[in-house]
C-alpha positions as CSV (number, residue, x, y, z in Angstrom):
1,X,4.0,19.0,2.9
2,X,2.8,15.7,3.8
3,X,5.4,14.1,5.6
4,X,4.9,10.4,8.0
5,X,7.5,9.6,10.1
6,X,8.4,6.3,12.8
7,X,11.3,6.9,14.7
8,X,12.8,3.5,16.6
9,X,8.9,1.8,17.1
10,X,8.2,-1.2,19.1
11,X,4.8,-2.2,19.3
12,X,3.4,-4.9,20.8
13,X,-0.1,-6.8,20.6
14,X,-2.4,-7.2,23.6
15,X,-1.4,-10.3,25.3
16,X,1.5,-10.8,23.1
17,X,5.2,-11.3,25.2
18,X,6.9,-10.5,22.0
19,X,6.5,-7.8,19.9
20,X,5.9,-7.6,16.3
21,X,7.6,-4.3,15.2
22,X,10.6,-4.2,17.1
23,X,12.9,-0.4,16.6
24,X,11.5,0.7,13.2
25,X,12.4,4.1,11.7
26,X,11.1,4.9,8.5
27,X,9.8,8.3,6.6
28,X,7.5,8.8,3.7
29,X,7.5,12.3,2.0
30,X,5.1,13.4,-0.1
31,X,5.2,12.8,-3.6
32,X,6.9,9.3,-2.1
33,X,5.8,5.6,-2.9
34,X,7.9,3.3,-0.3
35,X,6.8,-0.4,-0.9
36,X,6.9,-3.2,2.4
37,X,7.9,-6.4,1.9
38,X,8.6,-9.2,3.9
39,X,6.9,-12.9,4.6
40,X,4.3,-13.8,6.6
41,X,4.7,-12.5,10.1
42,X,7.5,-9.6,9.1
43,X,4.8,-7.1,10.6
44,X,4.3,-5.0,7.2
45,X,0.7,-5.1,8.2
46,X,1.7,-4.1,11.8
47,X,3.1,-1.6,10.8
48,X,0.6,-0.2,8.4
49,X,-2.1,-0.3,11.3
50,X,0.7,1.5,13.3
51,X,1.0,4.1,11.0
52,X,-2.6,5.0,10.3
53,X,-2.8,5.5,14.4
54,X,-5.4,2.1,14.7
55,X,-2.7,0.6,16.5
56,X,-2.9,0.7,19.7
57,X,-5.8,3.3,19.4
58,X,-8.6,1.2,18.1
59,X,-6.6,-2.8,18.7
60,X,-5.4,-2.6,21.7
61,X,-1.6,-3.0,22.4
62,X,1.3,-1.0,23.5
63,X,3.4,1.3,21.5
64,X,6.7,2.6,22.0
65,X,8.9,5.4,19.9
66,X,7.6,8.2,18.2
67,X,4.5,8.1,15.3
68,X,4.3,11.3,13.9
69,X,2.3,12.6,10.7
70,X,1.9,16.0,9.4
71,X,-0.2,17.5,6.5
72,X,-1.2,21.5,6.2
73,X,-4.3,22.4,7.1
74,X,-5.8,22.2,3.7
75,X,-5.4,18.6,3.5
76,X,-9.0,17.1,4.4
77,X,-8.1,13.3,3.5
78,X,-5.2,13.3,6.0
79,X,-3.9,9.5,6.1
80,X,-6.3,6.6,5.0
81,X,-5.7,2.8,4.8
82,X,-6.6,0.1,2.6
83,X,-7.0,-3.4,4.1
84,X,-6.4,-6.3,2.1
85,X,-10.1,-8.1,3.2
86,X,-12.7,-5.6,1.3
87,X,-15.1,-6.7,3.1
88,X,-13.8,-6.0,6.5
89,X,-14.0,-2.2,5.2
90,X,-17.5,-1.6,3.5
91,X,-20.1,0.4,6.0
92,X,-22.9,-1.6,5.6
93,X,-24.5,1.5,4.9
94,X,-24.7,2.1,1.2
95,X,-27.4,-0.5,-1.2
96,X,-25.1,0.7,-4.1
97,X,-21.7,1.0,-5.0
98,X,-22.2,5.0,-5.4
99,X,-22.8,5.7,-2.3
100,X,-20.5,3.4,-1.1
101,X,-17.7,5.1,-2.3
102,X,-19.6,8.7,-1.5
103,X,-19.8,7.0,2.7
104,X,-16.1,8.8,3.5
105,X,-16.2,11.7,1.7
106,X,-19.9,12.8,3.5
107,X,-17.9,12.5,6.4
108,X,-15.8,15.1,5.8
109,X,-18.5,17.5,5.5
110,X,-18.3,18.6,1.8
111,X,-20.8,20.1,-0.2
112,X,-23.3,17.7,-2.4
113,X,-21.2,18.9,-5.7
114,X,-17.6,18.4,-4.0
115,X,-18.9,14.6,-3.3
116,X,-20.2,14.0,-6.5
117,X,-17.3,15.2,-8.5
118,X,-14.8,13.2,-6.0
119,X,-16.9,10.0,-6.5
120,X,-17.6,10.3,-10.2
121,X,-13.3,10.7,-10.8
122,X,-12.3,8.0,-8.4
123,X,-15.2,5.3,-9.7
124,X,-13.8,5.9,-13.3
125,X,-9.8,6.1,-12.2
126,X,-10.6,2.7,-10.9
127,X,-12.4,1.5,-13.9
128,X,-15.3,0.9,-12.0
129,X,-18.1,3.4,-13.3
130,X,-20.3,0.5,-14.8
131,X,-20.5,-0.6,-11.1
132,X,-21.7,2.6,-9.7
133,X,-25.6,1.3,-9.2
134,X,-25.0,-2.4,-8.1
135,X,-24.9,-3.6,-4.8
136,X,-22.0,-3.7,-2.8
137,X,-23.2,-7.0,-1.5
138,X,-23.4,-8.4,-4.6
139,X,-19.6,-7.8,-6.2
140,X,-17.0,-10.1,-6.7
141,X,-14.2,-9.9,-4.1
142,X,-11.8,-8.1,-7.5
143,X,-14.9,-5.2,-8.1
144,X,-14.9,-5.1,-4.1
145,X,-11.9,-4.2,-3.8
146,X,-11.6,-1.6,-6.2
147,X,-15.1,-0.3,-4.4
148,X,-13.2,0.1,-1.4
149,X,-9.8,1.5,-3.1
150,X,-11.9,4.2,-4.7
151,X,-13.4,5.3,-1.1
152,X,-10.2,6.0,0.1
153,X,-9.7,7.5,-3.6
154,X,-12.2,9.6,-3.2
155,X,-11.1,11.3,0.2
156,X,-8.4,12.6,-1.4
157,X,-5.7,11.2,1.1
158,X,-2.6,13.0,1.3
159,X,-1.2,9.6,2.9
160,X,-2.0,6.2,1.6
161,X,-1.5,3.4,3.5
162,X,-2.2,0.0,1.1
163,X,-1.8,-3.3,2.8
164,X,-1.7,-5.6,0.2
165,X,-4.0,-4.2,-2.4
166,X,-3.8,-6.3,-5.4
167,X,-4.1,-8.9,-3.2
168,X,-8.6,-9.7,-5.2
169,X,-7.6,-8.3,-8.3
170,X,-6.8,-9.8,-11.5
171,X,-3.8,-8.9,-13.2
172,X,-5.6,-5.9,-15.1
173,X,-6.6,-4.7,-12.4
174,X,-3.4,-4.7,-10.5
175,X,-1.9,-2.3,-13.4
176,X,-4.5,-0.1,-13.0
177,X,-4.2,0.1,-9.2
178,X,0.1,0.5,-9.5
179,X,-0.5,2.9,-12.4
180,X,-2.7,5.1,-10.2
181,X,-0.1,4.6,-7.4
182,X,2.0,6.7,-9.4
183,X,-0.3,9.1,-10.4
184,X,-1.5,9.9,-6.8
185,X,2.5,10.7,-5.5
186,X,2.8,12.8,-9.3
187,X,0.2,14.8,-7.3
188,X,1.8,15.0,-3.9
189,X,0.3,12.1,-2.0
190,X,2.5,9.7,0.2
191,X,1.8,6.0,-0.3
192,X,3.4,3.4,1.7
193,X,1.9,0.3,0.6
194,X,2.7,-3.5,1.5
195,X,3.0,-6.0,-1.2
196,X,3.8,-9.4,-2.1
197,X,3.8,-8.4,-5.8
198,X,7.6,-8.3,-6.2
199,X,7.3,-8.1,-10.0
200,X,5.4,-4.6,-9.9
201,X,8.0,-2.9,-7.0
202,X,10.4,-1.5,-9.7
203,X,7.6,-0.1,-11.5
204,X,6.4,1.9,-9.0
205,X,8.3,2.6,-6.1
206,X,10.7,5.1,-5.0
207,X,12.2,2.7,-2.1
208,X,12.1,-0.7,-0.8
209,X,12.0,-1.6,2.8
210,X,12.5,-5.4,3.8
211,X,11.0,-6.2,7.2
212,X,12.3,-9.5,9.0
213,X,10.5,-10.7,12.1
214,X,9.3,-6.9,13.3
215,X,12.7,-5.2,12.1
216,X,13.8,-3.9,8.9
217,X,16.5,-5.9,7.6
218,X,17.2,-3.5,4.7
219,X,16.2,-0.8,2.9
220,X,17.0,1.0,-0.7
221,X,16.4,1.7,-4.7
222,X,14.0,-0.5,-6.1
223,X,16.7,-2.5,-7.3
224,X,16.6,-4.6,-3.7
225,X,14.4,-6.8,-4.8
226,X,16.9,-7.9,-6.9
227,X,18.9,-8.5,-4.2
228,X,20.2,-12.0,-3.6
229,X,19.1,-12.3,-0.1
230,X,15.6,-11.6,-0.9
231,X,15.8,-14.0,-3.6
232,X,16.7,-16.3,-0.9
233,X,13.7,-15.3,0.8
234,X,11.6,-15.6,-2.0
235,X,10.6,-12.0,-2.1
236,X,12.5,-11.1,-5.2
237,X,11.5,-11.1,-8.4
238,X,10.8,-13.2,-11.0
239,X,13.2,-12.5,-13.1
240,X,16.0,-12.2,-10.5
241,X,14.7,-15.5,-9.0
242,X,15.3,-17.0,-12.3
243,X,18.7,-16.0,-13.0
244,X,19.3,-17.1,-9.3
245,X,18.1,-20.6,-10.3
246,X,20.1,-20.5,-13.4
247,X,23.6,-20.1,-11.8
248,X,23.6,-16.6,-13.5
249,X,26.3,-14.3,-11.6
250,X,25.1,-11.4,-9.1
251,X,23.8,-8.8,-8.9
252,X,20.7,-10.0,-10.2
253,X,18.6,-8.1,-13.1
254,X,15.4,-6.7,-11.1
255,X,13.0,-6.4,-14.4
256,X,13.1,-8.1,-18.4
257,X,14.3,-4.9,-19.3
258,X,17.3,-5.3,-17.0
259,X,17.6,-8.6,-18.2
260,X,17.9,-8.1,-21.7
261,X,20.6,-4.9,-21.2
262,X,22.6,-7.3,-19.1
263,X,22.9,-10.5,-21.6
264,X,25.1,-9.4,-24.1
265,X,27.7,-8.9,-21.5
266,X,27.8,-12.4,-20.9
């Protein structure tokens, strides 16, 4: 089983005095979507460069506590990351968006067919088939994104690590990419995924974690970002926000639907 797990981390970037994860302990099982939130400088993208083993292997910096991922042998995607800048991610390799996409998977050393066939199912998961022979220079930052979404995709990860994924996409495309979410941990994958999209969380998440300033301030049920201290923080939701505003009593209704079972109390 697929299993990532941070036991009290500190890390620290090069140069940096203080450090931007401080004592983190987290798991994510397989089968598992855990969603990050937190405002700017919480270190949700820290710690997603922490966890795919970039930080302080490729960055620089110094790490303390224990990192530790395991997958059975089997697993040939191991644990792959999504940045939220497409661009920062496409190999300059590929004139088309096929062969894009195919760049990881002839990496792992599979057969012509095995490519093909991984390729061809994550370029139509992402809705991104009619894309296949344009080039990658050439997209929007939305189709970009899904480009580079679908090379992880293709992989076949049994660990995803998305920093901020919807980040280029229009809202279409953001269902697509939180409806897949779900699908990937149906079929065993881990995701731990950092997102400002607050609305989405109790759609597809197992558990929330809340990082404040390198620490995690709280964790739970989806229902936390219905909780009033993250409305505070503006990380909640928009519907909890707005009964917030209103003067509506806690605990705060997470989604509509929660909403809607709740008024007739009132």
């Amino acid at each position: 089983m697929v299993r990532l797990t941070l036991d009290r981390v500190t890390f620290w970037y090069p140069a940096t005095k203080a450090p931007a994860l401080r004592d983190v302990s987290l798991d994510v099982a397989a089968g598992e979507v855990v969603a990050l939130v937190g405002t700017v400088g919480a270190g949700t993208s820290t710690l997603l460069l922490v966890a795919a083993d970039l930080a302080p292997r490729v960055i620089g910096g110094r790490l303390e506590g224990r990192v530790h991922f395991e997958a059975p042998e089997e697993a040939s995607g191991g644990r792959r990351i999504v940045l939220p800048t497409p661009w920062t991610q496409v190999s300059g390799m590929a004139f088309t968006v096929w062969d894009e996409v195919a760049f990881g998977p002839a990496n792992l050393g599979w057969s012509r067919e095995e490519i093909a066939r991984h390729v061809d199912r994550a370029l139509a998961k992402l809705g991104i088939a009619h894309l296949a022979s344009r080039e990658p220079a050439a997209l929007s930052g939305g189709e970009l994104q899904r480009v580079m979404i679908a090379g992880i995709l293709a992989m076949d990860p049994g660990l995803l690590l998305l920093d901020e994924p919807t980040a280029e996409l229009d809202p279409a495309g953001a269902r697509i990419l939180w409806q897949l979410v779900r699908e990937l941990a149906r079929g065993g994958a881990g995701v731990l995924v950092a997102t400002s999209d607050s609305d989405a969380i109790p759609e597809f998440a197992d558990r929330v974690i809340w990082l404040e300033l390198g620490r995690v301030a709280a964790a739970g049920a989806p229902a936390l970002v219905a909780d009033e201290a993250l409305c505070a923080a503006e990380l909640g939701t928009t519907v909890a926000d707005t009964w917030r505003m209103a003067g509506l009593a806690a605990p705060y209704p997470a989604t509509v639907a929660d909403a809607v079972r709740r008024w007739p109390a009132r």
